[in-house]
FIDREN-551839 format. One line per field, with one value per residue (C-alpha): residue in one letter; x, z, y; residue number from 1. Coordinates in Angstrom, 3 decimals. Layout:
! FIDREN-551839
rest <- c(A,...)
u <- c(X,...)
w <- c(Z,...)
v <- c(Y,...)
nr <- c(NUM,...)
! end
This chain:
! FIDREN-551839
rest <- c(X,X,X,X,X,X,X,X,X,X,X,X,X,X,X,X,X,X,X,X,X,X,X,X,X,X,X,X,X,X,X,X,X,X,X,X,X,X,X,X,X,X,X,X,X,X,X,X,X,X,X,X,X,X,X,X,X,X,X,X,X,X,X,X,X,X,X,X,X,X,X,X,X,X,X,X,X,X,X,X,X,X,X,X,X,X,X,X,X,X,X,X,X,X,X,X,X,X,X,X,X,X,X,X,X,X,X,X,X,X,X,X,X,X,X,X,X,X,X,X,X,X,X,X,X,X,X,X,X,X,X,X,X,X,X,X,X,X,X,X,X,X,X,X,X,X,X,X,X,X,X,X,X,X,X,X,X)
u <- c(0.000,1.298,-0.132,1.916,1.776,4.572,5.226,3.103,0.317,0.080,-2.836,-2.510,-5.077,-2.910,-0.249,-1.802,-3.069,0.074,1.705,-0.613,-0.627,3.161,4.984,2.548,0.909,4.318,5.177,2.061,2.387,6.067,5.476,2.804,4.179,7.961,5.572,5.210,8.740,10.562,8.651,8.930,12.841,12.412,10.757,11.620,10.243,10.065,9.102,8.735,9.872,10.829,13.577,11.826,13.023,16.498,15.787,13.722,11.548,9.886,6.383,6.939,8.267,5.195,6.122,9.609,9.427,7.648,9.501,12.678,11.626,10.512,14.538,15.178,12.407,13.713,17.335,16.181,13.816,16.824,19.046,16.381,15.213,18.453,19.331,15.522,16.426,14.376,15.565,14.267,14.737,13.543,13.218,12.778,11.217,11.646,9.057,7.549,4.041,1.120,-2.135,-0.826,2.481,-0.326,-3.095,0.313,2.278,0.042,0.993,3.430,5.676,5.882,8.088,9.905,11.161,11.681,13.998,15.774,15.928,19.233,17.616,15.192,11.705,9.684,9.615,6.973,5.301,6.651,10.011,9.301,7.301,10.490,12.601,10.332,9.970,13.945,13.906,11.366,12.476,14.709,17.603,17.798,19.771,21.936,20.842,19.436,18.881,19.578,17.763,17.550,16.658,15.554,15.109,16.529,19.886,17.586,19.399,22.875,23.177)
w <- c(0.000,-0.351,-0.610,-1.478,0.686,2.139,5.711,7.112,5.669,6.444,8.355,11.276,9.223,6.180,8.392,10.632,7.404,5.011,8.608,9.450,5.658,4.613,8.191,10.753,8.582,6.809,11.270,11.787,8.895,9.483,13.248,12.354,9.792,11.131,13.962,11.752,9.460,12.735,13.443,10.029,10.265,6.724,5.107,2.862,3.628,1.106,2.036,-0.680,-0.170,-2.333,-4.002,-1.898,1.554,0.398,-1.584,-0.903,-3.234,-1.986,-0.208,0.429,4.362,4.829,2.322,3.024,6.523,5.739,3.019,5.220,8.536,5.973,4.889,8.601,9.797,7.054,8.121,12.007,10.928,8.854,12.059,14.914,11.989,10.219,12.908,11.970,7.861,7.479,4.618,5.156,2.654,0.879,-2.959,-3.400,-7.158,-8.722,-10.895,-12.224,-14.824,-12.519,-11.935,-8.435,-10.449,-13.116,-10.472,-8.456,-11.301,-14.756,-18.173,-18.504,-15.491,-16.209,-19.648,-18.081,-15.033,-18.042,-19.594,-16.325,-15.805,-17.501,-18.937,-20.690,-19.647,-16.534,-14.741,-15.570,-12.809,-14.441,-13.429,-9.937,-9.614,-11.170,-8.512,-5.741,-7.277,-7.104,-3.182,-2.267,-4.848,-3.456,-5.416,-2.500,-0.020,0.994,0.599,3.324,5.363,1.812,0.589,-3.344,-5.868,-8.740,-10.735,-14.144,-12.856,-11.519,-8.189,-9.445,-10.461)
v <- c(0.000,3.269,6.837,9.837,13.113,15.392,14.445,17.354,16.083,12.560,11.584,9.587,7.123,6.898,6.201,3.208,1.894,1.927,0.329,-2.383,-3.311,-3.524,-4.067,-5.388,-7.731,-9.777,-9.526,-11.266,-13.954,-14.401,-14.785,-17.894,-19.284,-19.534,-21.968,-24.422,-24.019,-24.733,-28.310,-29.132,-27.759,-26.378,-23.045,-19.923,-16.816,-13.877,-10.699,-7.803,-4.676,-2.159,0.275,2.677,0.995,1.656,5.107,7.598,10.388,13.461,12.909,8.629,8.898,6.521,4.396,4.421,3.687,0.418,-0.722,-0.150,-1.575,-4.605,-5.166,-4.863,-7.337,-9.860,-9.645,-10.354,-12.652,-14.750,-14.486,-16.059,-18.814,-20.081,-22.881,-24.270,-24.495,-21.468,-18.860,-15.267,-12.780,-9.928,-8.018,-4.967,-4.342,-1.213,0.352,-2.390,-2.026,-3.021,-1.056,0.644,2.279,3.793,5.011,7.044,8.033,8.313,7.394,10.361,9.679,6.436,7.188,9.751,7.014,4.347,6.847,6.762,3.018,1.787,-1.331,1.912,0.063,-0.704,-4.581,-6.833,-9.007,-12.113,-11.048,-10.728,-14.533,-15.868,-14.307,-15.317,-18.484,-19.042,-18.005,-20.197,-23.065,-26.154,-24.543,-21.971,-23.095,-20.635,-17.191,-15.816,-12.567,-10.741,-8.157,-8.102,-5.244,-6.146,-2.638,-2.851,-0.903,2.074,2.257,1.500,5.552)
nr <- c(1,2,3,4,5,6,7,8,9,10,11,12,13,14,15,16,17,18,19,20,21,22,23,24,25,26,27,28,29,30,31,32,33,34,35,36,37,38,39,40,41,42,43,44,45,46,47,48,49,50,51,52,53,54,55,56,57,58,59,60,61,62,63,64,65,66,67,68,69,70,71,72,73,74,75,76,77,78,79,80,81,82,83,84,85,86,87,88,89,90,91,92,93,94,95,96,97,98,99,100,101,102,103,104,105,106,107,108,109,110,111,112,113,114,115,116,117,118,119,120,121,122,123,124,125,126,127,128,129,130,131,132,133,134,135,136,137,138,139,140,141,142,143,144,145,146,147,148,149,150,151,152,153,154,155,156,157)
! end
């Protein structure tokens, strides 16, 4: 979830809301689900954050926040639950072409941040699934606490 204002005008709604969405509720599910990883002494856990919890633009401290204390709760999370065979980790897409990147930025923005992106186009969904699928995939076994952008080189400037 993520709503843009400047910090002065964030609502104390906006800001339980954007909270309980993208860090209290991966706490909750992580919490639970590491229950039954540990008897099983197996799991991978992928959290997804975003370019944003390691960068920042004007008017996402909200955002941000969320996206950062995600990275942090993953890195934790892969400390307390490696001894159990339990791999925790995180991505953090870039600007990638869903619905929620055209409702906040609009057809125009869009080009102008592909212009910026070195790979010169926006992520497609697919290419997130394929990393998650590789986290959470037998061929995982030793990455863990990590915290991986997949942007199309937007960050590396």
């Amino acid at each position: 979830m993520n709503k843009i204002d400047p910090i002065e005008k964030i609502k104390d709604e906006d800001w339980h809301n954007i909270y309980n969405i993208n860090l209290y509720g991966p706490f909750v599910l992580t919490r639970e689900i590491s229950k039954i990883m540990k008897k099983n002494k197996y799991g991978r856990i992928v959290n997804i954050a975003s370019i944003f919890g390691v960068i920042s633009r004007e008017k996402r401290a909200a955002y941000s926040s969320t996206k950062s204390g995600l990275i942090g709760l993953t890195k934790a999370t892969a400390h307390d639950l490696a001894k159990d065979n339990i791999l925790v980790n995180s991505i953090s897409p870039g600007f990638i072409d869903t619905e929620l990147t055209k409702n906040i930025l609009g057809e125009k923005s869009m080009k102008e941040i592909s212009s910026s992106i070195p790979l010169k186009r926006l992520g497609d969904s697919d290419e997130i699934a394929k990393l998650v699928l590789f986290l959470t995939s037998d061929h995982n076994t030793y990455i863990t606490g990590e915290n991986i952008i997949i942007d199309g080189g937007y960050t590396i400037a």
